[in-house]
Biotite code that builds the C-alpha atoms (Angstrom):
import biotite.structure as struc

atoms = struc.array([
    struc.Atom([12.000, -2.248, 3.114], chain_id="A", res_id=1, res_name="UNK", atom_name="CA", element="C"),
    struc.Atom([10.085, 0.104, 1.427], chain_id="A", res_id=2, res_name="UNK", atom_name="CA", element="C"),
    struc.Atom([7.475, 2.577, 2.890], chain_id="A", res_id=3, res_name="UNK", atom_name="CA", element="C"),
    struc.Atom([3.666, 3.129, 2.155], chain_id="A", res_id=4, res_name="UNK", atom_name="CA", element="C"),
    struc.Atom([4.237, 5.952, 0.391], chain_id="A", res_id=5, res_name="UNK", atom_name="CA", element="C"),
    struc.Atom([7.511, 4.837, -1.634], chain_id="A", res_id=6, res_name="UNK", atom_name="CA", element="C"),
    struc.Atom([4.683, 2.927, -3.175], chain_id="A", res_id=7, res_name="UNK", atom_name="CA", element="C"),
    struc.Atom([2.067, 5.556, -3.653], chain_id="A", res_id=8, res_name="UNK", atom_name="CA", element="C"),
    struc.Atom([5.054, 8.199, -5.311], chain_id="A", res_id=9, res_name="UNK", atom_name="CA", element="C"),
    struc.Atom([5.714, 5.784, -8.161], chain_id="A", res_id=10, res_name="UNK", atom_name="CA", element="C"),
    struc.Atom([1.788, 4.792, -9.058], chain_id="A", res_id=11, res_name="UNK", atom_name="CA", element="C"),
    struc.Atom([1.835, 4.587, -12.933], chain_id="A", res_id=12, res_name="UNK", atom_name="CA", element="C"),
    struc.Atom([5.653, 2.977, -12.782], chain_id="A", res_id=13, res_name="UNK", atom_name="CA", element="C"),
    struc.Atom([7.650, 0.139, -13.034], chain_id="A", res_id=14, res_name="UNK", atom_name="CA", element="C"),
    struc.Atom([9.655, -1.109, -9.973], chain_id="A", res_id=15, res_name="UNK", atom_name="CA", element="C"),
    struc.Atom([11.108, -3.637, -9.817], chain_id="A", res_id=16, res_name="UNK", atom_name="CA", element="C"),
    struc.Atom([11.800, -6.915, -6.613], chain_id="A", res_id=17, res_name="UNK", atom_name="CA", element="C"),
    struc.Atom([14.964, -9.240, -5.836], chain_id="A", res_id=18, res_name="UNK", atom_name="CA", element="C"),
    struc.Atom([14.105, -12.803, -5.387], chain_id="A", res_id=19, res_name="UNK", atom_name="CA", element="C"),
    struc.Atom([16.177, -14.931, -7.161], chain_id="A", res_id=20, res_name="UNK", atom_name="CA", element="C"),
    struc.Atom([15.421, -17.422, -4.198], chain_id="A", res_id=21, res_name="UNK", atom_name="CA", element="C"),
    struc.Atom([12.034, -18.405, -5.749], chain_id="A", res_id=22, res_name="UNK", atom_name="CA", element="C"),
    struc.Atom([11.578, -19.810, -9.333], chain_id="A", res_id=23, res_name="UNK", atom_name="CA", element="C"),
    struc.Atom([7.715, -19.538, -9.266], chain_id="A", res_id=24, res_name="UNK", atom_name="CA", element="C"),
    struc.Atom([6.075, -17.788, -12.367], chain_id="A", res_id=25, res_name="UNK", atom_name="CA", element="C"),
    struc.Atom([5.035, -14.876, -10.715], chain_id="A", res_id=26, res_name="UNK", atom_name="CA", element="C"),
    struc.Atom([8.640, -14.351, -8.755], chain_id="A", res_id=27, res_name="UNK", atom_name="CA", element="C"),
    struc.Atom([9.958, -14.647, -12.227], chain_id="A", res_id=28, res_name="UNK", atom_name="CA", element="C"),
    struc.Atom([8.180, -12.147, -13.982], chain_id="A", res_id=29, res_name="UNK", atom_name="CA", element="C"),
    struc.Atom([8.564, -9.545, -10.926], chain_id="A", res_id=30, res_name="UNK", atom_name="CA", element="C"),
    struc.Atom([12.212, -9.809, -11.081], chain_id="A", res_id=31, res_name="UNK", atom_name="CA", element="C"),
    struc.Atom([12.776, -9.808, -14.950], chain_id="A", res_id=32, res_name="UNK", atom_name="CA", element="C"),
    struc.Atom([10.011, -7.436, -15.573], chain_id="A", res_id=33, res_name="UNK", atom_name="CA", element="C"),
    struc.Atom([9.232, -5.379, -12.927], chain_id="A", res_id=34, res_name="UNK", atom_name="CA", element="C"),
    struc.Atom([5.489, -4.340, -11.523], chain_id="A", res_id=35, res_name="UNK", atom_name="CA", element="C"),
    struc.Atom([3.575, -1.375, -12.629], chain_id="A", res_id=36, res_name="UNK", atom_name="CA", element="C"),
    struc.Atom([2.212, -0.307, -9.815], chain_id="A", res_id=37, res_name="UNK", atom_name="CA", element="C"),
    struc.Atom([-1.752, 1.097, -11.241], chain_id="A", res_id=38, res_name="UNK", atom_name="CA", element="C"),
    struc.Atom([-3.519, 2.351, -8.485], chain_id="A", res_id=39, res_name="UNK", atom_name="CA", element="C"),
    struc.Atom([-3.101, 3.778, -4.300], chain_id="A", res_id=40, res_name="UNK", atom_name="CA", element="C"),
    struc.Atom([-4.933, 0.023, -3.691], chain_id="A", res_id=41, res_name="UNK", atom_name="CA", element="C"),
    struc.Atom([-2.452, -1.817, -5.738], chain_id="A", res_id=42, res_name="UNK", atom_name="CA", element="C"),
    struc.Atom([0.662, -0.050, -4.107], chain_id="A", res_id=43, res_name="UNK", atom_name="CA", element="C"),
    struc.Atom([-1.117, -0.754, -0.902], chain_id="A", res_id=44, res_name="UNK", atom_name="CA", element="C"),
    struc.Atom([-1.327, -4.317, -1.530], chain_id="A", res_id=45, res_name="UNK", atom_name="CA", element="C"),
    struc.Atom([2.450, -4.340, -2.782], chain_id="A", res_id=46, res_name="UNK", atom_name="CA", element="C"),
    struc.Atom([3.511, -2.699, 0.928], chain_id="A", res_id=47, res_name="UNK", atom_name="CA", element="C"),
    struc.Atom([1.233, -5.703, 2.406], chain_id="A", res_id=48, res_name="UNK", atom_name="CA", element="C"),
    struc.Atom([2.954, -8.357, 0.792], chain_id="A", res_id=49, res_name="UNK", atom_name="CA", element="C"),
    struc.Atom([6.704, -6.844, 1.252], chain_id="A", res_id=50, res_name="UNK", atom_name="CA", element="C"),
    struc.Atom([5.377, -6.571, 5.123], chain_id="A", res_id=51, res_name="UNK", atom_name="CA", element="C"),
    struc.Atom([3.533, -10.142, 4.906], chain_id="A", res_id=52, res_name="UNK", atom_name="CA", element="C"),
    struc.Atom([6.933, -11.665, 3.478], chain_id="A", res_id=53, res_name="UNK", atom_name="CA", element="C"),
    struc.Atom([9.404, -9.734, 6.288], chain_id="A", res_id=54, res_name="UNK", atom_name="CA", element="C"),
    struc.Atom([7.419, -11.216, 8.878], chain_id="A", res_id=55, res_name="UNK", atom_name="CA", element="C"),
    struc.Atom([7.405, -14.222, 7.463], chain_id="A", res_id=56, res_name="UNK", atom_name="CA", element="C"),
    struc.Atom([11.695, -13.951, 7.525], chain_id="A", res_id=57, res_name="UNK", atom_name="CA", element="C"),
    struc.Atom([11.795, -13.049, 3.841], chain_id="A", res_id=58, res_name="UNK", atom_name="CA", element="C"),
    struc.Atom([12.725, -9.556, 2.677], chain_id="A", res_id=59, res_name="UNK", atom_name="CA", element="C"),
    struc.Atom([11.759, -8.974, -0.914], chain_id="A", res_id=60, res_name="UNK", atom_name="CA", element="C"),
    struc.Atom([13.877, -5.872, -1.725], chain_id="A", res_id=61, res_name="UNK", atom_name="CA", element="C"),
    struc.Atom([11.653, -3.531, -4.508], chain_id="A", res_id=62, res_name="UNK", atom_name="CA", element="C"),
    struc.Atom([14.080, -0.979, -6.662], chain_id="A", res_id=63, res_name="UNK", atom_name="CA", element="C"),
    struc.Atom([13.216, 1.599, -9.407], chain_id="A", res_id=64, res_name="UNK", atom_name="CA", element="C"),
    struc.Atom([16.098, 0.311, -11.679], chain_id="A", res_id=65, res_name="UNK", atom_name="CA", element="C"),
    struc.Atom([16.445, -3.177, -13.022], chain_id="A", res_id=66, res_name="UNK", atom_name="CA", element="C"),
])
């Protein structure tokens, strides 16, 4: 799991997340595409949902390199 401010260093970049588990649209894109991360409330939200999802019993793993 990533930190806060893993997040907040790569505002303005692409990173990319592992979850081949899930064939929803959105997983899709994230994994073949990656996420530019725009903003500090944008990487915040990102750190939500990777802390949302581990509680939850599902680690979504986010990398710089596809």
């Amino acid at each position: 799991m990533q930190t806060l401010n893993w997040f907040k260093e790569r505002i303005g970049k692409i990173i990319y997340r592992d979850r081949d588990d899930c064939k929803c649209g959105t997983c899709k894109d994230a994994v073949n595409n990656g996420i530019e991360i725009s903003d500090d409330i944008h990487a915040e939200y990102l750190f939500d949902v990777q802390n949302d999802f581990a509680n939850e019993g599902t680690l979504l793993n986010y990398r710089d390199v596809l």
